[in-house]
C-alpha positions in Angstrom: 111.3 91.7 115.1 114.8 91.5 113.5 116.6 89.0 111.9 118.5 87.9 115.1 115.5 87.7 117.0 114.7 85.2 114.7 117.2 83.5 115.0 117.2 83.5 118.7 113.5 82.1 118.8 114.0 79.2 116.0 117.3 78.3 118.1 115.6 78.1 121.4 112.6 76.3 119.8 114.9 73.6 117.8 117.8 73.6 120.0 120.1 74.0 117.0 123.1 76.4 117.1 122.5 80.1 116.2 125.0 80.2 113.7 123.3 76.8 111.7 119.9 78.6 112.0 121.3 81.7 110.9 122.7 79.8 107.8 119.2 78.7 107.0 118.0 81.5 107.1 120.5 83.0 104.8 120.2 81.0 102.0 116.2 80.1 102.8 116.8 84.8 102.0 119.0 83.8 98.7 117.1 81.3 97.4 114.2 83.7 97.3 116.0 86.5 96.1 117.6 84.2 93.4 114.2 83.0 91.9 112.4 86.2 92.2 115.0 87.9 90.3 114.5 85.2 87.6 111.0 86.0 87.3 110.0 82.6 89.3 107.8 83.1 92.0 108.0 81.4 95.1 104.6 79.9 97.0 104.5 78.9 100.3 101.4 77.0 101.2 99.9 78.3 104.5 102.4 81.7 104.6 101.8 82.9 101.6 103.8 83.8 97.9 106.6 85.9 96.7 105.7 87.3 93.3 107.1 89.6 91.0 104.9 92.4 90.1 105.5 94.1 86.2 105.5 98.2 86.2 104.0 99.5 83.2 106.5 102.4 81.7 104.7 105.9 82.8 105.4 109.4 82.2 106.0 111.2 85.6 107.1 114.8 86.7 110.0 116.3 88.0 109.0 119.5 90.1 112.2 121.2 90.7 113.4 121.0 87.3 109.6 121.0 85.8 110.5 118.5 83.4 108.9 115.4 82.3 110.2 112.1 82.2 109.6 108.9 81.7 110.3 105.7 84.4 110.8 102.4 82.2 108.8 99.5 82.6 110.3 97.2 85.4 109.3 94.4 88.0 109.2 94.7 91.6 109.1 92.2 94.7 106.0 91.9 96.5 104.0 89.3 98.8 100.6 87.9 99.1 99.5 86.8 102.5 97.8 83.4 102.3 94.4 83.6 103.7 95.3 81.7 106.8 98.2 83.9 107.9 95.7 86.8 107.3 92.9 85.1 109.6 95.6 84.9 111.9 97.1 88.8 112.3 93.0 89.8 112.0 92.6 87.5 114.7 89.3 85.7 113.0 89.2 82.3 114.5 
């Protein structure tokens, strides 16, 4: 499913214009983005969280050149699942 189809089924299902839900959307997208970056995490009870994940700094390996080198510690964007949504896509009722 795609962005637009999104958009198609939360317009049909709200009878609001595609353009208004696809504003939504976009900033529901930036306000997420603009609080993970932060290092704020965003829960959303029944869905599930947004969390920002730390990278230790490791030492990897460069085959070609056969060099070491070393990635820096950093944070990365994940998400949880809250157990309902997972009940839900293993079908457990």
């Amino acid at each position: 499913m795609t962005k637009a189809d999104i958009v198609n089924e939360i317009s049909k299902a709200t009878s609001m214009e595609k353009s208004q839900v696809q504003a939504v959307i976009e900033k529901y997208m930036e306000v997420v983005k603009d609080s993970l970056s932060k290092g704020e995490n965003v829960y959303l009870r029944g869905f599930g969280s947004y969390i920002v994940k730390k990278r230790a700094k490791k030492t990897a390996r460069n085959i070609s050149k056969n060099q070491t080198m070393t990635i820096p510690a950093h944070n990365i964007p994940a998400f949880k699942p809250a157990k309902v949504f997972m009940n839900k896509v293993k079908n457990v009722k």
